[in-house]
N, C-alpha and C positions, 0 to 999 in steps of 0.2 A: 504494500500500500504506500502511495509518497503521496504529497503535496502540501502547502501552508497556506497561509492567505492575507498578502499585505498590497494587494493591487488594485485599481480602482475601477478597473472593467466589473459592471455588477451580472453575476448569474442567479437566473430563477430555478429552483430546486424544481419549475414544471417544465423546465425549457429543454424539451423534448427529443431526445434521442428515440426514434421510434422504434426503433427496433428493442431497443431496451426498456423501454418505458422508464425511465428513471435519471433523467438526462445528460446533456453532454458534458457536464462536469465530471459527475459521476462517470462517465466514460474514460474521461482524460484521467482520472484516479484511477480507474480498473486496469487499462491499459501497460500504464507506469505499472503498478503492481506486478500483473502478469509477464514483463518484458524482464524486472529484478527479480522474481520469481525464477524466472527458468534460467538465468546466471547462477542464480543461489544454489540450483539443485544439483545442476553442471558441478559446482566445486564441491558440495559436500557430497556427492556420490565421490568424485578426484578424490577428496580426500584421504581416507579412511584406505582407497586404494593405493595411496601413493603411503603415506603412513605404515602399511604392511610390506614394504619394499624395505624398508629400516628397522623394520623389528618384528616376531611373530610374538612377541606376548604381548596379550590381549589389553592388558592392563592400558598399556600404551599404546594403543591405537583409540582404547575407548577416552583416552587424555586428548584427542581431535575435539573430539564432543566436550569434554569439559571444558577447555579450553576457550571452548565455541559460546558455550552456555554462562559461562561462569561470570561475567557481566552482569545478567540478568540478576545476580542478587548480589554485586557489589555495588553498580549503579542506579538498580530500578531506583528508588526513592529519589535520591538526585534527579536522574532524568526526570521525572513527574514533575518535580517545580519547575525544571530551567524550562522543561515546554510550556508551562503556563505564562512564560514571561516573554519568551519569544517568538517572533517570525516566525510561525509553525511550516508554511512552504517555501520559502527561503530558505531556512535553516536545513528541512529536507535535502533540498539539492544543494546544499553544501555539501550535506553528509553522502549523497550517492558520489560525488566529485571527489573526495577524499577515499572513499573505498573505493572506487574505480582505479584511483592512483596507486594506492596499496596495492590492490593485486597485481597492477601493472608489474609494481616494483618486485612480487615476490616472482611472477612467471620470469623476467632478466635474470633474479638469481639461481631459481631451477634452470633456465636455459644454458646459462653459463659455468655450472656445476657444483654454485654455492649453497643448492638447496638440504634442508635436512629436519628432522623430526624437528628440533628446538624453533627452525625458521617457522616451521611450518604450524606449531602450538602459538608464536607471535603472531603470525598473520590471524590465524581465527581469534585469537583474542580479541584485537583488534576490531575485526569485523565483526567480532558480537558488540563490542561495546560501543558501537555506531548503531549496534541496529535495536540496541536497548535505549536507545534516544529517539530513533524512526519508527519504530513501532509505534510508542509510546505517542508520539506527533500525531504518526497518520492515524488513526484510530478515533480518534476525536474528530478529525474532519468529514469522518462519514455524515453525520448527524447536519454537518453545514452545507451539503452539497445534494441529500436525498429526504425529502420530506419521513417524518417518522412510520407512518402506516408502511412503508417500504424498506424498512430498515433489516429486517428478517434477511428480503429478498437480497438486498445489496450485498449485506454483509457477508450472506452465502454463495453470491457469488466471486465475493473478490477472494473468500477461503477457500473456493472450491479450485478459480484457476489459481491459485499461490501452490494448492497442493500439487494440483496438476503440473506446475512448474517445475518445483522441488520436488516430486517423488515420481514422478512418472519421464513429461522430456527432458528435463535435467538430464536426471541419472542415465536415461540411455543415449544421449548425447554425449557427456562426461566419462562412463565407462568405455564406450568406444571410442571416443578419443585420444583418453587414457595408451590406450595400444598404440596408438598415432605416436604420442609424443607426451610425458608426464606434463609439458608443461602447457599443453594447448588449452585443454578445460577451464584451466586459470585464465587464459586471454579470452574466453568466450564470456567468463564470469564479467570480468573489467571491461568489457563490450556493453553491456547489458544493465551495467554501474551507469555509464555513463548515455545510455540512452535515457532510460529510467530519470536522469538527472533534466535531461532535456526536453522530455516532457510533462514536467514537475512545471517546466517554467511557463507551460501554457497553461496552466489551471489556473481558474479565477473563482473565488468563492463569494458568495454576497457578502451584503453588509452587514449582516447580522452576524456573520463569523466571527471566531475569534480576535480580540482588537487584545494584544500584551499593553499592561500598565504604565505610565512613565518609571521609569528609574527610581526617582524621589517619591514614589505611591508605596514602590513594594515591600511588605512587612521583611524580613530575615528570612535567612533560608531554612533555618529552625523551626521557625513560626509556619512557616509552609508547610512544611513536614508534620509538623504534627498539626497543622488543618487536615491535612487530607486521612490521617493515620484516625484522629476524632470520629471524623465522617464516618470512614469507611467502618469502623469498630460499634458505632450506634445501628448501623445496619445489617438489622441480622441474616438476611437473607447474603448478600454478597459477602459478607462478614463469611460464614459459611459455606461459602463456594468457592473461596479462597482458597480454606485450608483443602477441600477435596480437592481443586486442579493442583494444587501441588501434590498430594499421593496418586494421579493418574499422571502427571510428567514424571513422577521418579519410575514409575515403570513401563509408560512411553517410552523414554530418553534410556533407561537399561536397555530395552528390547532393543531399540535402534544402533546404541552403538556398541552393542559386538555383536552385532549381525552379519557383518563381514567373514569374523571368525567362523559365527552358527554357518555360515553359507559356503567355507571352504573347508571346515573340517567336519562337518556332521551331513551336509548334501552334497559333496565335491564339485561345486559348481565353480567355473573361471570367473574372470573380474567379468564380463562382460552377463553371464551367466549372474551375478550376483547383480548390476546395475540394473536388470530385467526382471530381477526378484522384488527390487527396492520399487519399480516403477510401476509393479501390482495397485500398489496403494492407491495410484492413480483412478481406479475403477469405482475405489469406495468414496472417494474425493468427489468424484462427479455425481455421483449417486447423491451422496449428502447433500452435494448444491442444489440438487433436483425437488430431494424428498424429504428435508430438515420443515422448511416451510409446513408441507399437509403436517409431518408426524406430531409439529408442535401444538396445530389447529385442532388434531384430532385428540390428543391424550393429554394437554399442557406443557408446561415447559418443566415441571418438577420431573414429571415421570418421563418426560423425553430424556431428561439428564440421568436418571435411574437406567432406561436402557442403554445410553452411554457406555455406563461404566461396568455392566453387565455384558455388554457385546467387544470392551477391551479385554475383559477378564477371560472370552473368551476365544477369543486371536490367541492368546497366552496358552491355553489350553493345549489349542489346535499346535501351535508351534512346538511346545512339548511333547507333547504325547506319537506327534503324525511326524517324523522327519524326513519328510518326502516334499519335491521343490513346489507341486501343483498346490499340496497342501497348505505350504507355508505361504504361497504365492495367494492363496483365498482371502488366508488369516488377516497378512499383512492391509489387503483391501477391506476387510471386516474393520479391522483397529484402524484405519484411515477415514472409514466413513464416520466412526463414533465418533474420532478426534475433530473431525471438521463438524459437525451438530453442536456437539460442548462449545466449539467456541464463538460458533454462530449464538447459539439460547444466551451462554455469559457475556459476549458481546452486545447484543442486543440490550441485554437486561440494564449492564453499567452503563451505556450509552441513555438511556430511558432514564433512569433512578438518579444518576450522578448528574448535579447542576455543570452545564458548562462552563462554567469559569474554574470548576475543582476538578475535569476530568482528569488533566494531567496528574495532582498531587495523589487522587482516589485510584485512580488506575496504577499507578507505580507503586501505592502501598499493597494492591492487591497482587501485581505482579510479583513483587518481592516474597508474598508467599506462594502463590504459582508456581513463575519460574525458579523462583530461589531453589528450587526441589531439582531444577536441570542437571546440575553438575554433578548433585549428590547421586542422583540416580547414576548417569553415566558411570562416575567414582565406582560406586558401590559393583554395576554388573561388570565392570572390568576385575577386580577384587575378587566377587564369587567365581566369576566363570574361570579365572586364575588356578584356586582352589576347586572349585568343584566341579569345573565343565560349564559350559555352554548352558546346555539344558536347564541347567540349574537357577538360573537368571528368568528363564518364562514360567517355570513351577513356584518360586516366589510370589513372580507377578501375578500370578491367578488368584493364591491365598489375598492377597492385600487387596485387588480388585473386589473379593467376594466378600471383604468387609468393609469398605469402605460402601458397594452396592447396596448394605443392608442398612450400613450408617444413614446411607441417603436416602432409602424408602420410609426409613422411621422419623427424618426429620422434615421433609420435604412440607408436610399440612403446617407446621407450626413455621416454617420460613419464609414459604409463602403468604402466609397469611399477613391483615395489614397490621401494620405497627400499632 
């Protein structure tokens, strides 16, 4: 997702993209997304591949992913103020400009022979901790650019082609490139940076968007911080949904990063063979963007999140029990389709509940307990699968899915319910 909004062309949230129904702002937003999207997937499939060239213990290949992730709960809070204060799409394509450069810089070092695990844990560091500021930005521009009754639809869409970026052409882009040359996935990623950048610069939000305070208005960044931490902790409901996306990312983010392992030592599939594993997901991704909207019409948004975590718990199953590739290939599209629904229903929700002048501080404390779960997950299934195998990482994930599923069936009436 990219874009800010300090320009004085005004757009009408009706002004009509027809084929989308949700208009052409919204479209210059999807777009950007979907174009850094399929850069994004491209390297984090490279990765993990290139990372298993310099070492086969698991531990350290799944230090990609943490590496990647580990921003998110050193910066989320930070991030949530400084976006309330600034340029929200400005500041975006700075940041696509700057991670475009980055990878530039890291593909000349792989080219030239300087690359290596260490470079390669600083680059993603890096690029997470740009993209724990761009997230955090674009995510609040939804709501400036598509009227609310649409917010369901938008939001499923721009999850659905992000997934389909990252887990489906990415990856079979990036794995077969991979064979090409380690370092070409990388110049496709910083391609895509800087497109991404440049069509940031054509979005124009109305005036009702966000407008950052002068200088001499803004309280401390203290005070900020614990505005948004207040907020978000008097409401129970998000308050709550917190703490569960962070134990479904600790066993997302295990499953995902040693899957490379799962997929050359327990299915003996090649890098290519593993990129075409990753890019299953893809199926459930688009499904979700399809069918999130009816399932939440039909059952609510409590119990649609109950299946969620229900249909992660069992991706985890399947992946354990079945170690066959057709298998694992279903699974992975099962747990893609839940993870794109979860954050369509929690998006929506914080976008709806959280005033817009506190999205940024309310979202970043939420993310901090969300994503703060990233690395540890990651950490933790390089660790087990170290010790106990592979396998051992998606039989974990089942138990902790199947209580934290029960947690959330039992709390769901009194979360939703009004204050």
């Amino acid at each position: 997702m990219k874009s800010d909004g300090s320009l004085t062309t005004e757009a009408r949230p009706d002004d009509a993209d027809e084929r989308s129904g949700l208009g052409a702002q919204f479209t210059r937003l999807w777009t950007a997304a979907s174009s850094s999207s399929i850069g994004e997937g491209v390297s984090m499939s490279a990765a993990p591949l290139m990372a298993s060239t310099f070492t086969d213990d698991p531990r350290l290949i799944a230090g990609v992913s943490m590496a990647l992730t580990l921003p998110y709960a050193l910066f989320g809070i930070p991030a949530g103020v400084l976006v309330d204060r600034v340029d929200r799409r400005r500041t975006m394509v700075r940041i696509d400009l700057f991670r475009g450069c980055l990878i530039s810089a890291f593909v000349l070092s792989v080219a030239v022979g300087f690359g290596s695990l260490w470079a390669l844990y600083a680059c993603f560091f890096l690029i997470g901790s740009c993209e724990t500021f761009f997230r955090n930005a674009a995510q609040t521009l939804v709501p400036s650019v598509v009227p609310e009754r649409h917010l369901v639809a938008a939001n499923g869409r721009i999850m659905g082609s992000e997934t389909v970026g990252t887990q489906f052409v990415g990856p079979l882009i990036g794995s077969s490139l991979f064979l090409l040359a380690p370092a070409v996935p990388f110049g496709i990623n910083a391609a895509t940076f800087f497109a991404s950048a440049f069509l940031l610069t054509r979005l124009r939000l109305p005036q009702d968007g966000h407008t950052p305070r002068p200088a001499a208005e803004r309280p401390r960044l203290r005070t900020d911080m614990a505005t948004g931490l207040r907020w978000l902790f008097k409401n129970r409901l998000l308050r709550n949904l917190s703490f569960t996306a962070g134990a479904i990312n600790l066993v997302y983010t295990g499953a995902l990063a040693v899957l490379v392992v799962y997929a050359h030592r327990e299915l003996g599939l090649s890098n290519l063979g593993y990129g075409v594993l990753v890019a299953c997901q893809a199926v459930g991704a688009i499904s979700a963007a399809k069918l999130s909207p009816s399932l939440v019409r039909r059952i609510g948004n409590g119990w649609a999140l109950v299946s969620v975590v229900t249909a992660i718990g069992c991706s985890n199953l399947v992946i354990w029990l079945v170690p066959r590739a057709w298998a694992v290939g279903l699974a992975l599209a099962l747990g893609a389709c839940a993870s794109v629904t979860w954050n369509t229903v929690a998006v929506v929700l914080r976008q709806t509940l959280v005033p817009k002048d506190l999205q940024g501080r309310v979202n970043s404390i939420y993310r901090l307990f969300a994503w703060g779960a990233l690395p540890i997950g990651a950490g933790l299934a390089g660790v087990i699968s170290k010790s106990h195998g592979t396998p051992a990482v998606y039989a974990l994930g089942v138990g902790l899915m199947a209580v934290v599923a029960v947690r959330l069936a039992f709390g769901i009436r009194t979360w939703f319910a009004p204050a």
